[in-house]
C-alpha positions, 0 to 999 in steps of 0.5 A, a space after each residue: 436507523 438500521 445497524 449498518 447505517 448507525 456503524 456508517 454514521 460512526 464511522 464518518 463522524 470518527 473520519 469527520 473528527 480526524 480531520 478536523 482536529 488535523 485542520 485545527 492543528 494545521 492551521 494553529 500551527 500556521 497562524 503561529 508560526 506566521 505571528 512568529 515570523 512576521 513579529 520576529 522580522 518586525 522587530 528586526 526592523 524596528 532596530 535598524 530603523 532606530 539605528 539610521 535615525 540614530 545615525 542621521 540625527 548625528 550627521 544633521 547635527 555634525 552639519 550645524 558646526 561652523 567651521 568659520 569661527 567654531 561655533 555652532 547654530 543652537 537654535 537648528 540644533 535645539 529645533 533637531 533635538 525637539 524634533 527628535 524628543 517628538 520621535 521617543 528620542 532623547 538627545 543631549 548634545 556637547 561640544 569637543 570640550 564636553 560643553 552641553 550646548 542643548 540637553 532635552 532633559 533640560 529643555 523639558 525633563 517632565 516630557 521626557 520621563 513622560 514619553 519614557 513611561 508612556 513607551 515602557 507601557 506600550 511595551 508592557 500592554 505587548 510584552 508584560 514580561 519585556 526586559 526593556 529599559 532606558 538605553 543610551 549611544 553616543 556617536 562623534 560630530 565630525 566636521 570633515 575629519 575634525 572631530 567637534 563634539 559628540 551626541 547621547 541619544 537615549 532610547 527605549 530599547 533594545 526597541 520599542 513601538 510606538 502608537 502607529 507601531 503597536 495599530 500596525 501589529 494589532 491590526 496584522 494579528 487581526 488580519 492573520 486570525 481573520 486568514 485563520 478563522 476562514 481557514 478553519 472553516 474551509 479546512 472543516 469543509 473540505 475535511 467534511 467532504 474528504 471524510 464523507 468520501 473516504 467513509 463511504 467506500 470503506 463502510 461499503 468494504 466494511 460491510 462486504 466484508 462482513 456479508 463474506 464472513 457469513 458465507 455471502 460470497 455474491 456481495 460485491 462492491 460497487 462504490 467507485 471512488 477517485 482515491 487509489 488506495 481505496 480502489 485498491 481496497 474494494 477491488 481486493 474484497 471483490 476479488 476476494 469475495 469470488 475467489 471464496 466463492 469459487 473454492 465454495 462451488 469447489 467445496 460443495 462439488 467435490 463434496 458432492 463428487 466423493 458422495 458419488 464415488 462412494 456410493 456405487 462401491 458401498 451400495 454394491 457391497 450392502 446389497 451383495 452382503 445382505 443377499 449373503 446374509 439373508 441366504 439369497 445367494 451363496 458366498 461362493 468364490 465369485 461374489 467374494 470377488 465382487 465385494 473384494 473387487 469394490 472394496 478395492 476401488 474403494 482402497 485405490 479411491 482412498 490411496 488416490 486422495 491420500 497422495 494428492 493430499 501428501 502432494 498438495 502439503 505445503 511442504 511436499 517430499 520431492 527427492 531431486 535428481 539430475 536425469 534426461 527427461 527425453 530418456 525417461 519419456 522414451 522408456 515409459 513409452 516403450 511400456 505403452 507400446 503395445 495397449 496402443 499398438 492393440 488399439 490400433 493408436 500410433 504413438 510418436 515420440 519427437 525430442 532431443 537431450 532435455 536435462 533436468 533437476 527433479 523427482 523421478 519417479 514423480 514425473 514418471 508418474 505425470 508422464 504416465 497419468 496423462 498416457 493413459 489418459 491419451 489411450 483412454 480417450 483416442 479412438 482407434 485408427 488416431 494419434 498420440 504425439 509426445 514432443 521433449 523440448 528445452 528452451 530458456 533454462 526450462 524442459 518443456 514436454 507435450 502430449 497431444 492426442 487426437 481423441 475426443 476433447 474437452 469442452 470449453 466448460 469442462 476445460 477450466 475444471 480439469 485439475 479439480 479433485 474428482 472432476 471428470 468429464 463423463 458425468 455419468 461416471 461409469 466403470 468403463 470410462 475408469 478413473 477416480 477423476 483424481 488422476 489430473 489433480 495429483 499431476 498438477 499437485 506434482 508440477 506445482 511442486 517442482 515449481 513448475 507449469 501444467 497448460 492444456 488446450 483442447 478442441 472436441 473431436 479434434 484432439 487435446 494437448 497437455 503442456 509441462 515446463 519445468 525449470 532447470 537446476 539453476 532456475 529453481 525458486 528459493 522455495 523449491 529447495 530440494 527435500 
């Protein structure tokens, strides 16, 4: 048995073992709580039906009385009272004076004890600690409204079973252990089942897991199950499975971009430092401009980083302030008036009064990141259209171009770090390709949205809300 079968194994048989001592809770819990309740009802109606033949046995001998000459028919009354020494009752019957006109004990005192030791032992076999004993209650004869004597009838109580009694609980005990037996075996079923459903999609979780864990980001899990919480379970490992992998193929370019990056700069500096060096060329003014020209690419490269890193901190330094952000637009505008102008670019600017509660000099820098993007990529003779909107407690800022565009396929990298669209990566396209990853660092900040949409040939448009003072979320405090 391979490992991952053996720990599937395991954990069904622990799922399979919940649910069966569940089971056998349940349905010991029911099974004793129904003999509870059956037995406790049962028992209550054994006293009243010992009260209403209490109570009829009186009113059948109030009727033997004879009202003619105050006497009273013996024989009925003795034929009553045996029928009732047959029931488990003891009667004794006198009239008003306190004359004994038929006594059981005396008719047959050995049936009597025999009968009350016979139910002090049906008692017993049930209840070995029942707290029972002989019991008697008296209750008038009347004739009419006169009083003519009165009856002691004695009893086995506070109750009593007799023979039928005691087959009646023992064959509904049978009848419930019977109900439970087959209850067990069909909760022992179904948990079976439940616990083989349940195991199954959680092993695979499991598993998915574990390959994830080991840098396996492809895993997926493809076990459907009826049960929410576990489509819930497997749908968030899939998803997280390919979110890793995505910051994976992330990683390994932006890896693969820094290398690229660095490689130009340091290859240019080696090779004109061991020309220096081995006295292939002088070092005149001009190659020491060269090697400081690249060194300084290097240093923009790193500043560029360190800010998107300073940007991307989970607690980013944003020093609000209350300003319009048309004024603001139009005024970096004006400083770009004239490299458009020389490109023969027009530059328009449409919007009205768009207040907002943010970083200054961060926005500027947003504004003019995607400027200067716009310049870079618009052919001359093209357009660069700037719109400042407010709408709904939110400032709202456009820039569309007319330039080259993105494709679809470059368009969902854009914001990475040192992704650029020219692959070729050359000095005369510019850029570090971080330039796009520190203006969405920087509207993320302000708790705010960057979109962008583009066509190849055709142009592309950038679009930015941010919220106004009172939509801030309670994260975005003012630092």
């Amino acid at each position: 048995m391979a490992v991952s079968d053996l720990k599937k194994y395991k954990l069904r048989t622990r799922l399979s073992l919940a649910y069966i001592f569940l089971a056998l809770f349940l349905v010991a819990l029911i099974s004793i709580l129904s003999n509870v309740f059956l037995e406790k009802h049962f028992q209550d109606y054994i006293i009243k039906q010992q009260a209403t033949k209490n109570m009829d046995i009186a009113s059948l001998i109030s009727q033997q009385y004879n009202d003619a000459d105050n006497s009273w028919r013996k024989t009925v009354v003795e034929n009553i009272g045996i029928n009732a020494l047959e029931q488990g009752l003891i009667v004794k019957v006198k009239d008003k004076p306190g004359n004994i006109i038929w006594d059981a004990t005396v008719h047959n005192s050995g049936l009597c004890n025999q009968m009350i030791t016979h139910m002090s032992q049906n008692m017993a076999s049930r209840y070995p600690r029942f707290a029972g004993g002989y019991k008697v209650n008296s209750y008038p004869l009347k004739h009419g409204a006169k009083l003519v004597g009165n009856v002691e009838i004695g009893y086995y109580g506070p109750f009593y079973y007799n023979d039928n009694d005691l087959a009646f609980i023992n064959a509904l005990n049978k009848i419930l252990g019977m109900a439970a037996t087959f209850s067990l075996l069909l909760a022992l079923l179904l948990g079976a089942l439940t616990a083989k459903r349940f195991s199954a999609p959680i092993s695979s979780a499991v598993e998915a897991a574990r390959d994830i864990s080991r840098g396996h980001y492809n895993h997926r899990i493809t076990d459907i199950s009826n049960t929410t919480e576990i489509d819930e379970l497997t749908s968030t490992v899939n998803d997280l499975a390919e979110g890793l992998g995505k910051q994976e193929k992330l990683r390994r370019r932006l890896t693969a971009n820094v290398a690229h990056e660095l490689r130009t700069p340091l290859a240019t500096l080696q090779s004109h430092m061991e020309a220096m060096i081995d006295g292939i060329w002088e070092p005149d003014s001009s190659r020491l401009k060269s090697c400081h020209e690249e060194i300084m690419r290097l240093n923009r490269l790193v500043g560029d980083l360190e800010n998107l890193a300073r940007y991307e901190s989970e607690d980013p330094v944003i020093r609000r302030e209350n300003f319009d952000l048309s004024e603001l637009t139009r005024h970096i505008i004006k400083n770009y008036e004239a490299e458009f102008a020389n490109k023969d670019i027009v530059l328009d600017f449409q919007g009205g009064v768009s207040p907002v509660h943010a970083d200054r000099d961060k926005i500027s820098q947003v504004i003019v990141n995607l400027l200067s993007n716009a310049l870079k990529y618009t052919a001359a003779g093209g357009s660069v259209i700037i719109t400042v909107a407010h709408d709904q407690a939110q400032a709202i800022l456009k820039i569309r171009d007319r330039g080259i565009g993105i494709s679809s396929e470059d368009l969902e990298h854009i914001f990475e770090r040192l992704y650029r669209v020219d692959k070729s990566r050359s000095r005369e396209s510019g850029g570090s390709g971080i330039g796009l990853a520190i203006v969405k660092a920087i509207i993320d900040a302000h708790g705010g949205r960057i979109s962008v949409s583009s066509i190849i040939n055709k142009g592309t448009e950038f679009t930015i809300t941010l919220p106004d003072s009172h939509q801030l979320p309670a994260s975005i405090s003012e630092n």
